[in-house]
Each structure stands twice: as C-alpha cells, then as structure tokens.
N, C-alpha and C positions, 0 to 999 in steps of 0.2 A: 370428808365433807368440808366445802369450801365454806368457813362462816364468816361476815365482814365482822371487822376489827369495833368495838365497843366503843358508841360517841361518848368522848369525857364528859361532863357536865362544862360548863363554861359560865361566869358571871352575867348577870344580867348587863348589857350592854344600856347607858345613858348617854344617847345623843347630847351632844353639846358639852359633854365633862371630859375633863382630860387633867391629870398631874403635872404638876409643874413644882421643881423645886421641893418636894416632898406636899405639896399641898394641893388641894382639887380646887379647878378652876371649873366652874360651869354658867354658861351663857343662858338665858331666858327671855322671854319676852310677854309685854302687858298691852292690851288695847288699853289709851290712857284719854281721861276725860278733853282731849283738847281737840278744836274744830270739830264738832259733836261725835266724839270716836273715831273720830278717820286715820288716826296715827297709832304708835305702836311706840314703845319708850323698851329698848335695847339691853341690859342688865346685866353685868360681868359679876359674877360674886367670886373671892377667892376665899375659901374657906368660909362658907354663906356669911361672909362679912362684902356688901355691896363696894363694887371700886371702881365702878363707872356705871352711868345712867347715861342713856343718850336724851330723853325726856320726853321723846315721843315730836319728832322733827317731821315738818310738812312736807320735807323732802324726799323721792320717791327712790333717789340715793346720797350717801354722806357717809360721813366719819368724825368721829369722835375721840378726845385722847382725856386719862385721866392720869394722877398720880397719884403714889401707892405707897407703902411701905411696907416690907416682908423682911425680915430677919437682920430687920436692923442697916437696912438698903432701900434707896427711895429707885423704885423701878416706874417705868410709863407701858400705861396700857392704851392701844391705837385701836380702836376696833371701827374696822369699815362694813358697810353693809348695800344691797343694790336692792333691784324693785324687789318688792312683794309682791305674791301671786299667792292669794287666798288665805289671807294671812301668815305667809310663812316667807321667811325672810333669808336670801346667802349672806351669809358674813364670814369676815375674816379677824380673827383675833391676833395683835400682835403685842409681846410683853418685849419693852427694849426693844426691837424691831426686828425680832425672831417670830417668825411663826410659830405659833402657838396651835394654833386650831381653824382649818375653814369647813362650816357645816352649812348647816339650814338651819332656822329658829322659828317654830310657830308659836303665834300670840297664845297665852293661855285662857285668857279668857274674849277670845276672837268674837264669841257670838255678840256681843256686846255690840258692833261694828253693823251685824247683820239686823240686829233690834231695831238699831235709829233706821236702817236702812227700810225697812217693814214696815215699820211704825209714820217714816215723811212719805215712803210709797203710798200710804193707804190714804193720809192728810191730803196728799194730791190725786187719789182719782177720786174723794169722796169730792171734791173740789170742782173736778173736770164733769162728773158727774151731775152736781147742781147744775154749773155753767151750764152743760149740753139740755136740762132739762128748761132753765129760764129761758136760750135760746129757741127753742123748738117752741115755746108758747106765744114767744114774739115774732116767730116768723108765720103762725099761720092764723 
C-alpha cells in the first residue's frame, strides 16, 4: 500500500515579518485621519519598537527613509511603496540598502476609508435628491 508521506506541521506564516539580524521586522499599515481617510501611514516596527512612519502621504506612490539604532549600530531603513488597490499597498523594505522584504500591506483598519466614503455618498444624493425635487416643482 502506497501511503503519501505525513504533512509536517509548519509555523503559521505572518505576511510582512521577516528576521533580520536576530530580530523581527514587521511592516503594517493604518488608514490615518488626514484628507478625510483617504491615505494610509506605512509602519516598520523592529522588534514592535516603530522605526519608520511614512504618516499617511497623498501620494499614490513614494518612499520614505528613517534612522535606527540596533545593537549598538546606527542602520537606515528606505521603504518604498506604489499605488494601492483596495487598501492594500506593494512595498519594498530596505535596511542599509539590502533588501529586506518586498510584499503587500493591507490598511488594518481600511474600513474607515469606506465609512467617509458612504457617509459623503449618501450627503450627496440626499442633496441631488432635494435639488431634483425643488426643480421638478419649478419646472411645472
């Protein structure tokens, strides 16, 4: 009897984390209050100690560089990043000007974005909706 080979277990896998140096670097992202939600602010943590913010940039791509200190060594972290599409962002992380990590980062609290979105949707048809009513009573 032919049986296949027994799947190991395997660690749960965390998009956007990755060792470096003996230490975990993990990327994140926030829909953050500027231009009513419409931006996204970038977030390097090493050792969930934050070491770059991008701040949530109107730009639809950019890069950001910070500086850092790890084991007694001042290192630069360069993280670029290109359009979003549905809240979720490619980026590329570079520590020194190594490659590090290139993934995807979705907003964590993206809905945020879709709220104001709903919320001036609704402001403007309740809006279009009077107008069309005032005109329709002046036209006949």
């Amino acid at each position: 009897m032919n049986e296949p080979p027994p799947i190991p277990p395997v660690l749960p896998h965390h998009e956007g984390t990755v060792n470096w140096h003996g230490s975990t670097v993990h990327v994140q992202s926030r829909q953050v209050p500027r231009y009513l939600w419409t931006t996204a602010s970038i977030n390097v943590y090493l050792d969930d100690q934050c070491v770059l913010q991008t701040g949530g940039k109107l730009n639809p791509t950019g890069s950001s560089s910070a500086t850092f200190n790890h084991d007694g060594a001042t290192h630069t972290a360069d993280l670029s990043w290109g359009v979003g599409i549905w809240y979720s962002f490619p980026y590329e992380l570079r520590i020194n000007g190594i490659p590090i990590i290139a993934s995807r980062v979705r907003a964590d609290n993206w809905y945020m974005g879709l709220i104001v979105g709903i919320v001036f949707g609704t402001i403007l048809g309740v809006i279009l909706f009077l107008l069309g009513l005032t005109f329709r009573k002046f036209l006949q």
